[in-house]
C-alpha positions as CSV (number, residue, x, y, z in Angstrom):
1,X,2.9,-11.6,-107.1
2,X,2.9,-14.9,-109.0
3,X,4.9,-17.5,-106.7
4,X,6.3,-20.6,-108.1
5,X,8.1,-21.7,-111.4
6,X,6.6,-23.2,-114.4
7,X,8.4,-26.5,-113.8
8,X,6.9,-27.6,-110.5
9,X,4.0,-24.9,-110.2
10,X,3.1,-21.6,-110.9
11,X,0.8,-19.9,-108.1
12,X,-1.7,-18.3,-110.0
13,X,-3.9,-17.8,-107.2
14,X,-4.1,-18.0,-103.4
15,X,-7.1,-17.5,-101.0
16,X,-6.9,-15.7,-97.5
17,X,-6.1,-18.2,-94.6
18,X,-9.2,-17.6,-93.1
19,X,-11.2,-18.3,-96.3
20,X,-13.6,-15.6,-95.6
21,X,-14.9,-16.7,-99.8
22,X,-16.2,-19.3,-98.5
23,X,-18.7,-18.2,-96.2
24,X,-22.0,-18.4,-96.7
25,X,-21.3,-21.7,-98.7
26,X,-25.2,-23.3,-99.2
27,X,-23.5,-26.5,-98.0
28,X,-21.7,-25.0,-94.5
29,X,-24.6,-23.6,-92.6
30,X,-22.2,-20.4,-91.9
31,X,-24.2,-17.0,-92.4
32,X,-24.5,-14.8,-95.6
33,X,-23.6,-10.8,-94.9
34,X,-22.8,-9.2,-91.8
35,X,-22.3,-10.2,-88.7
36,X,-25.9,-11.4,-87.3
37,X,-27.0,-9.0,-84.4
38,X,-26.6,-11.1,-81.1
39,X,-29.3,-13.8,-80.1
40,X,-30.4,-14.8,-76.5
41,X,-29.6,-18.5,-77.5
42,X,-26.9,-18.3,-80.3
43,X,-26.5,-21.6,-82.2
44,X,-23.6,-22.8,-83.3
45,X,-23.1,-23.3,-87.4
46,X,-20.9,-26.3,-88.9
47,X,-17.3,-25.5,-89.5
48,X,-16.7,-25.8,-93.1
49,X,-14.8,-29.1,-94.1
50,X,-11.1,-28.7,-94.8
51,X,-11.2,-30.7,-97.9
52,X,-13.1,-28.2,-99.6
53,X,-11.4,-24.9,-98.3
54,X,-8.6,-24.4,-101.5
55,X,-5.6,-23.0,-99.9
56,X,-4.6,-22.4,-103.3
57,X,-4.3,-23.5,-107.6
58,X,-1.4,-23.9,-109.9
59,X,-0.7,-24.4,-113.0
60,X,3.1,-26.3,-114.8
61,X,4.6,-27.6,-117.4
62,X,6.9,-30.1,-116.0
63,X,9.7,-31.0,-118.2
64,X,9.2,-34.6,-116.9
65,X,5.9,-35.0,-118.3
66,X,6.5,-33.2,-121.7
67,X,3.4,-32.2,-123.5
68,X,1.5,-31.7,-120.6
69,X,0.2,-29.4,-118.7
70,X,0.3,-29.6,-114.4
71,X,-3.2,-28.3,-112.8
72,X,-2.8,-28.1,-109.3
73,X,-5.3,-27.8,-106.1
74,X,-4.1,-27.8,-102.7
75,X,-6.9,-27.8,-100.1
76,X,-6.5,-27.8,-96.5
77,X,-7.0,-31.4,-95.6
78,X,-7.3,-34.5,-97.6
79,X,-6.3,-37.5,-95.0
80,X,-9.9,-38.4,-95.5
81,X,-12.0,-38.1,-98.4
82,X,-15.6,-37.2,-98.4
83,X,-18.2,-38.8,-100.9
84,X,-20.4,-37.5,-103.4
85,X,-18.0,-34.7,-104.0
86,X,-16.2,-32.7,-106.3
87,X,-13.0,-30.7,-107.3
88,X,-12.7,-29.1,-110.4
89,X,-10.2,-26.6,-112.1
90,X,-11.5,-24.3,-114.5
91,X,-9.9,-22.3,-117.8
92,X,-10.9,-20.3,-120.7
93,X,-10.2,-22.3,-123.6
94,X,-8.2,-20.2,-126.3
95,X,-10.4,-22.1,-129.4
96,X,-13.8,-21.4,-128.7
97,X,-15.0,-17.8,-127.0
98,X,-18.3,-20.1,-125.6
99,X,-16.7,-22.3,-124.1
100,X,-14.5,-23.6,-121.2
101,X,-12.3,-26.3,-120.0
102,X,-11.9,-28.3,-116.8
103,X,-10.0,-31.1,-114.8
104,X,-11.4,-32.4,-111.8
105,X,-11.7,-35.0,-108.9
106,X,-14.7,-36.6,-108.3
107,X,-15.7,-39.3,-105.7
108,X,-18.9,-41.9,-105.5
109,X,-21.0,-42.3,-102.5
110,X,-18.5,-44.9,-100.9
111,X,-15.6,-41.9,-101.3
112,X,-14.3,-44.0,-104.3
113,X,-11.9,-41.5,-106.4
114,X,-11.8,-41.0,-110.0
115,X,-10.2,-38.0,-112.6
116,X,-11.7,-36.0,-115.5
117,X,-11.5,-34.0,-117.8
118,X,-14.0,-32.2,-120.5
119,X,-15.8,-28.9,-121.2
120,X,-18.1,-26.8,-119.4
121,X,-20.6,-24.5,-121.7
122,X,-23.1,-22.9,-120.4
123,X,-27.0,-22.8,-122.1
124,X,-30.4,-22.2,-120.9
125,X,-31.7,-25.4,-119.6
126,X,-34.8,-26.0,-121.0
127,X,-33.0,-23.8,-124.3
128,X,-35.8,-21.1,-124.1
129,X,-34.3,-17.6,-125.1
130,X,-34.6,-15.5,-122.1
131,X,-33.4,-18.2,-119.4
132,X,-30.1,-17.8,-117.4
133,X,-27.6,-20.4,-117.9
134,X,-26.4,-23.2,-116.5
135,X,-22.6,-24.1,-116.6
136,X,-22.7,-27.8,-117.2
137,X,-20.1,-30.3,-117.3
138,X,-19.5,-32.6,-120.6
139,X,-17.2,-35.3,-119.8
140,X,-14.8,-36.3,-122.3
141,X,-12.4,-38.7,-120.9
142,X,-9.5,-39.1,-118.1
143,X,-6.5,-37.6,-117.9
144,X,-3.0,-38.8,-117.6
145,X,-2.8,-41.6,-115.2
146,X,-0.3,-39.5,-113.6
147,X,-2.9,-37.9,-111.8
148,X,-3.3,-38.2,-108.2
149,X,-4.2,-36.6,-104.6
150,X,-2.4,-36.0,-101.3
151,X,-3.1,-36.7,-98.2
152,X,-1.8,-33.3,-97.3
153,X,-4.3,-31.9,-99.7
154,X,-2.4,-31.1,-103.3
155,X,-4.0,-32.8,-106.3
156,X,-2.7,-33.0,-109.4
157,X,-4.1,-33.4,-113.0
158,X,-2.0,-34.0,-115.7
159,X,-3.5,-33.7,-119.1
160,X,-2.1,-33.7,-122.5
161,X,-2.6,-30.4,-124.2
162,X,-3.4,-31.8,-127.6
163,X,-7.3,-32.6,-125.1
164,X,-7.5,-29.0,-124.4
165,X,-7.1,-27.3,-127.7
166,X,-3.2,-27.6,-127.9
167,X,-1.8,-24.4,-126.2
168,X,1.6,-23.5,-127.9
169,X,4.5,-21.1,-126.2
170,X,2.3,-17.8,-126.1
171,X,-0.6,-18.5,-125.8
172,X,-2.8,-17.5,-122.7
173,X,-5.1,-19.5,-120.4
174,X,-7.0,-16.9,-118.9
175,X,-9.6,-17.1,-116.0
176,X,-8.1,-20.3,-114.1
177,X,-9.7,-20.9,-111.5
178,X,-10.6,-23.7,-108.6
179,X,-14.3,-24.8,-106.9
180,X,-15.5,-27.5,-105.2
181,X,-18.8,-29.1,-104.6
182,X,-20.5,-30.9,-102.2
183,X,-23.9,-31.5,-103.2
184,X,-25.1,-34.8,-101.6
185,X,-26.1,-36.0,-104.8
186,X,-25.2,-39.1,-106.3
187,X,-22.6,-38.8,-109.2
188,X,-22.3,-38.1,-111.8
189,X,-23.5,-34.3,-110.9
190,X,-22.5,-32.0,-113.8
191,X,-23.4,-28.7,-112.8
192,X,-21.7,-26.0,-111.8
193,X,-24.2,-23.5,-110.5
194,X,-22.6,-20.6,-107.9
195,X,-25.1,-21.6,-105.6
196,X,-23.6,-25.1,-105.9
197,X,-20.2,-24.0,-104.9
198,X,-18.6,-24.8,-101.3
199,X,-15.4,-23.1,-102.0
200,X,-13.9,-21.1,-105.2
201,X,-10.6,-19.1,-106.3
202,X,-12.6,-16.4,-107.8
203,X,-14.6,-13.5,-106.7
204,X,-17.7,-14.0,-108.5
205,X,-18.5,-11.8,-111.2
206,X,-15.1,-10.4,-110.9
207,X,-13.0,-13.6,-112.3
208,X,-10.8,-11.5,-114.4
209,X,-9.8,-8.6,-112.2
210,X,-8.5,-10.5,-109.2
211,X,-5.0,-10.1,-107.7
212,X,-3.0,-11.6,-109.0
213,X,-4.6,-12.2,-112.7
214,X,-5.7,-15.5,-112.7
215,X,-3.9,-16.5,-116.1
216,X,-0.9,-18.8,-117.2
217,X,1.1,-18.3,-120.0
218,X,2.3,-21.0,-121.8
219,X,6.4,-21.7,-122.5
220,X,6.8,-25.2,-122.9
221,X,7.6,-27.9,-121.1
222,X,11.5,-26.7,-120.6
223,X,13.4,-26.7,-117.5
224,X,13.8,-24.1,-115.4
225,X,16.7,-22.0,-114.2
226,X,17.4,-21.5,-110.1
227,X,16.3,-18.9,-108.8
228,X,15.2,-17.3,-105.2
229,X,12.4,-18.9,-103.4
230,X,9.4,-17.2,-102.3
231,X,6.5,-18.9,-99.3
232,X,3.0,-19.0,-101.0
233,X,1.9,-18.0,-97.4
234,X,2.5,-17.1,-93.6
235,X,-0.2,-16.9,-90.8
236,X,0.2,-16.6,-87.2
237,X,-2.0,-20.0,-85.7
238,X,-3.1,-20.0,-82.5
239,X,-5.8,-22.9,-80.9
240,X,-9.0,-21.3,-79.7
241,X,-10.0,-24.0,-77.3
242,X,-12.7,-26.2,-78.4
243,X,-13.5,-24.1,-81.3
244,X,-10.0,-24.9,-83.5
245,X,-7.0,-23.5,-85.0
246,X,-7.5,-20.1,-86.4
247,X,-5.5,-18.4,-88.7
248,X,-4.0,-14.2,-89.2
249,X,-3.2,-14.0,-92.4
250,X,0.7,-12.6,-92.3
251,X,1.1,-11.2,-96.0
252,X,4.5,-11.0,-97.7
253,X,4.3,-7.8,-98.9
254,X,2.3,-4.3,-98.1
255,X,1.0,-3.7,-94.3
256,X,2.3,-6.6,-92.2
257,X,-0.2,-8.7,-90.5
258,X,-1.4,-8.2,-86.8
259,X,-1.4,-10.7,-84.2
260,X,-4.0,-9.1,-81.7
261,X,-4.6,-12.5,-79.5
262,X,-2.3,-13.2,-76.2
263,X,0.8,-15.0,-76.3
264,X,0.3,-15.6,-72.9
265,X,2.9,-14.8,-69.9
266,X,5.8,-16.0,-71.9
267,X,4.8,-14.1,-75.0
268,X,4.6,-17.5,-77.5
269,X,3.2,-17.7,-80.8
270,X,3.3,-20.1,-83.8
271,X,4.2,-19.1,-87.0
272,X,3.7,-21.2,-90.2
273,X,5.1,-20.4,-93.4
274,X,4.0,-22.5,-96.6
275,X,5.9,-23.3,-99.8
276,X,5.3,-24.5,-102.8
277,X,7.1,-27.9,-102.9
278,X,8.9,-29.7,-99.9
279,X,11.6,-27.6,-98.8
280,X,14.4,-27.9,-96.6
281,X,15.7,-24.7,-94.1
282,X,19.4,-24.6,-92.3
283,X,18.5,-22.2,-89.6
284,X,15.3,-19.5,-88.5
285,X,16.2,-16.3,-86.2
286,X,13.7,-13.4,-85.7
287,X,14.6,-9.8,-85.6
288,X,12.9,-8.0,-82.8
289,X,11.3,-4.7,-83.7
290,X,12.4,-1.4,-82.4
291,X,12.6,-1.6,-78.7
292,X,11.2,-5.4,-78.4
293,X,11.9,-8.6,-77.8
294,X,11.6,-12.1,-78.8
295,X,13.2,-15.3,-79.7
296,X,13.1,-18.9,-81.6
297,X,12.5,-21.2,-79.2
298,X,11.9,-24.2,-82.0
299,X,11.1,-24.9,-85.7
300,X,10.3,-28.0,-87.5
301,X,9.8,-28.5,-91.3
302,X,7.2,-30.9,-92.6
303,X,7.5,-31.2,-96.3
304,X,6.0,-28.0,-97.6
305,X,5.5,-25.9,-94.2
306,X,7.8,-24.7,-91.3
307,X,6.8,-24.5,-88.3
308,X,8.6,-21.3,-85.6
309,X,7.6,-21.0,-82.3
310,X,8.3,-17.9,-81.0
311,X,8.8,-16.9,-77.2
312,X,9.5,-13.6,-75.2
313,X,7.6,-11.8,-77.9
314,X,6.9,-8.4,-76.2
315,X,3.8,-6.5,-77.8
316,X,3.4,-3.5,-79.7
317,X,5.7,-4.2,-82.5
318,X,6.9,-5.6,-85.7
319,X,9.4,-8.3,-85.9
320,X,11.0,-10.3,-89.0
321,X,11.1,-14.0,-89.0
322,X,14.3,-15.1,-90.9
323,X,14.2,-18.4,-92.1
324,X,18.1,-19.0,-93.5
325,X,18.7,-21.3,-96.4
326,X,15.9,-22.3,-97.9
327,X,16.2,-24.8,-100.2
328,X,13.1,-26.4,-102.7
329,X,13.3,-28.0,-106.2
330,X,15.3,-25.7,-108.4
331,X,15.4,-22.4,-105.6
332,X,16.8,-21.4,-102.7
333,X,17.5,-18.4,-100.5
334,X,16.4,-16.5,-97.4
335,X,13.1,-15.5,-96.4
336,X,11.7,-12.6,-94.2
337,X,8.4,-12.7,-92.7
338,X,7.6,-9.6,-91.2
339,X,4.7,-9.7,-88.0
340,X,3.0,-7.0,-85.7
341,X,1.9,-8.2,-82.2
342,X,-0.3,-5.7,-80.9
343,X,-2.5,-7.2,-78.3
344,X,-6.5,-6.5,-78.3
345,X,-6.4,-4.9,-82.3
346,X,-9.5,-6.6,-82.8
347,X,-9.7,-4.5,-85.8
348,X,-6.0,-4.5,-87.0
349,X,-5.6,-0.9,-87.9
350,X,-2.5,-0.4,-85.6
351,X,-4.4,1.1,-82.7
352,X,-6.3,-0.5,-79.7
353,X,-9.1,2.1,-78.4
354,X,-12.7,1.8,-77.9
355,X,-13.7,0.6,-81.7
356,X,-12.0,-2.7,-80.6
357,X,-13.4,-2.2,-77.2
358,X,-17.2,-2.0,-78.9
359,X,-15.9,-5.0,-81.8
360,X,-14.9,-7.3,-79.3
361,X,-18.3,-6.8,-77.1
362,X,-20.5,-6.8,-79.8
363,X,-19.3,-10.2,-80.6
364,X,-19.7,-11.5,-76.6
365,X,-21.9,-14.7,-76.3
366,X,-21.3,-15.5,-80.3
367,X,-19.5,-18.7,-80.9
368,X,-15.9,-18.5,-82.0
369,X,-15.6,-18.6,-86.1
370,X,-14.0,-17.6,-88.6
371,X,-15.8,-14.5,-89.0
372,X,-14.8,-13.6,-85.5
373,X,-12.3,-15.6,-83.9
374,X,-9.7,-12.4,-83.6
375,X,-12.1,-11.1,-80.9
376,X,-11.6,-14.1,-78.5
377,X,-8.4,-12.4,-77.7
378,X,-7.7,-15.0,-74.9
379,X,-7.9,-17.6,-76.9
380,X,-10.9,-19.3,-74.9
381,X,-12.7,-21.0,-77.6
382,X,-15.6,-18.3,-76.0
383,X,-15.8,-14.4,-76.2
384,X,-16.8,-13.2,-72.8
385,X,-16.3,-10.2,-70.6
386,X,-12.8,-12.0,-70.2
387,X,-11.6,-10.7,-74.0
388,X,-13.7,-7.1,-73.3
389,X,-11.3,-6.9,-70.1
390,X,-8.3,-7.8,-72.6
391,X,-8.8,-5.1,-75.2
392,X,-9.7,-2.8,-72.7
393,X,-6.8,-3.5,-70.3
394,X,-4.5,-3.1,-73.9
395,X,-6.4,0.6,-74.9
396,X,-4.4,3.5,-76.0
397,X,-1.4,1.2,-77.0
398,X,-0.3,1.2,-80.6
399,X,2.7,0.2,-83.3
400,X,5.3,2.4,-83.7
């Protein structure tokens, strides 16, 4: 469901921690389709830059900017800022059925940053009927001088609505969505091909039937009532050695998410839960699942995310991270996280038995990524006969 409010940010859509959308990104070297059948001498591919992974985009009408509307893009990292790059949010305008909208960031080849805004229409290039289309930028100006970037990652474009063909209360912007671009060439680049793209909000060819429907619609720029406050994400992070953090994805709601990796001899796992705007939290307890055990050892809050470390976490169940008054902007309330730890699920369907056993060895020798880091059970940074012993040393368990 939508997260958010339309005074500080709507959530209108959020990508999977692991940002399995962006793989096979022209710019990251990472491998399109399945998982490549082991090599003798397996080579490593570049990590894909956290500036360009979108966590997620949003879209306001803050009361303290009225007539404007609030795009927002929060990537992963932005305490350094690549050059020759690009970040762009993208709409359906509600005037014109050929054409579309956008906001963006762009910076030069010395990482100098500047804001836009303009229309993107896509025609043949040469115009010869027949030919596929580009989507090309047309710049038409900047936006509001409001508009700025975080070193945490959000940026935010304010733009005056009477620039984008004056939405009133009603009225739909529909297909909004976020990419970035990395091209190596030198500004201004304008287009907006797919095979262009580093990192997107939108499942391509599919923009209009993703969950949750990438639309906003418009109300004004009024303030907004209190209400309960809801995380825009949770994900169990562990450190895989050399090879990084990697994220499970803990949703909200449906099928919990599965920690299958070790939480060592004391049972310890991080857990951080992301909001929308800074937040503060009075307490966090977890509720042990039938039969288990675990405790909150420590949590720390740093502006939008809290941090729990867990301890004693026994495996094979599912537990509920409370945090206890939550407080941000105009909400506040309590939040569950629910969690299943079920050691060597490589596969996270509940059950460890020989699919995770033939999973996990199938992926021995490859180097730890995003496509495969839940097999490198032990956390190593490598997968080796150390994570088949794991799963297989963990077979015939399962949740309750």
């Amino acid at each position: 469901p939508f997260v958010g409010d339309t005074c500080s940010g709507m959530i209108v859509h959020r990508n999977l921690p692991s940002h399995p959308e962006a793989i096979g990104g022209s710019e990251t070297g990472v491998p399109v389709g399945p998982t490549p059948t082991p090599t003798p001498t397996p080579t490593a591919t570049p990590p894909i830059p956290a500036q360009y992974l979108i966590d997620y985009i949003a879209v306001a009408e803050p009361p303290s900017h009225p007539g404007k509307l609030l795009f927002q893009m929060k990537v992963t990292n932005l305490s350094t800022v690549p050059a020759n790059s690009r970040w762009r949010m993208v709409w359906n305008s509600i005037t014109s059925p050929d054409e579309q909208y956008y906001v963006g960031m762009t910076t030069d080849a010395s990482s100098a940053v500047t804001f836009e805004y303009g229309t993107v229409q896509t025609q043949s290039i040469p115009p010869v009927v027949g030919v596929i289309g580009v989507p090309t930028e047309n710049p038409l100006g900047t936006p509001d001088g409001a508009s700025n970037f975080n070193a945490d990652g959000t940026i935010s474009f304010y733009i005056d609505k009477s620039l984008v063909g004056n939405p009133q209360p009603g009225d739909i912007l529909g297909a909004v969505n976020g990419r970035t671009f990395n091209t190596g060439d030198t500004p201004p680049e304008t287009f907006q091909r797919s095979t262009l793209l580093v990192d997107h909000t939108f499942i391509k060819g599919n923009t209009d039937t993703s969950y949750p429907p990438a639309t906003y619609t418009v109300v004004g720029n009024t303030s907004c009532t209190a209400s309960g406050i809801v995380p825009i994400s949770a994900v169990s992070r562990k450190t895989h050695g050399p090879a990084g953090d990697f994220d499970v994805d803990l949703p909200l709601t449906g099928q919990p998410g599965i920690e299958d990796r070790t939480g060592g001899a004391s049972g310890d796992h991080k857990v951080i839960v992301t909001f929308a705007v800074p937040v503060t939290v009075t307490n966090a307890t977890v509720t042990p699942g039938a039969g288990g055990t675990a405790s909150v050892s420590s949590f720390s809050i740093n502006n939008t995310q809290v941090t729990i470390n867990l301890t004693n976490v026994s495996n094979a169940q599912t537990l509920t991270i409370n945090l206890i008054g939550v407080v941000g902007g105009a909400n506040s309330g309590n939040v569950g996280i629910p969690m299943s730890v079920l050691a060597g699920d490589t596969t996270a369907n509940g059950l460890v038995n020989s699919s995770d056993v033939a999973q996990t060895q199938s992926q021995s020798g490859q180097p730890v990524g995003l496509s495969n880091f839940r097999e490198d059970v032990t956390v190593s940074g490598q997968i080796n006969s150390s994570d088949i012993g794991f799963v297989q040393a963990h077979s015939g368990t399962g949740l309750p």
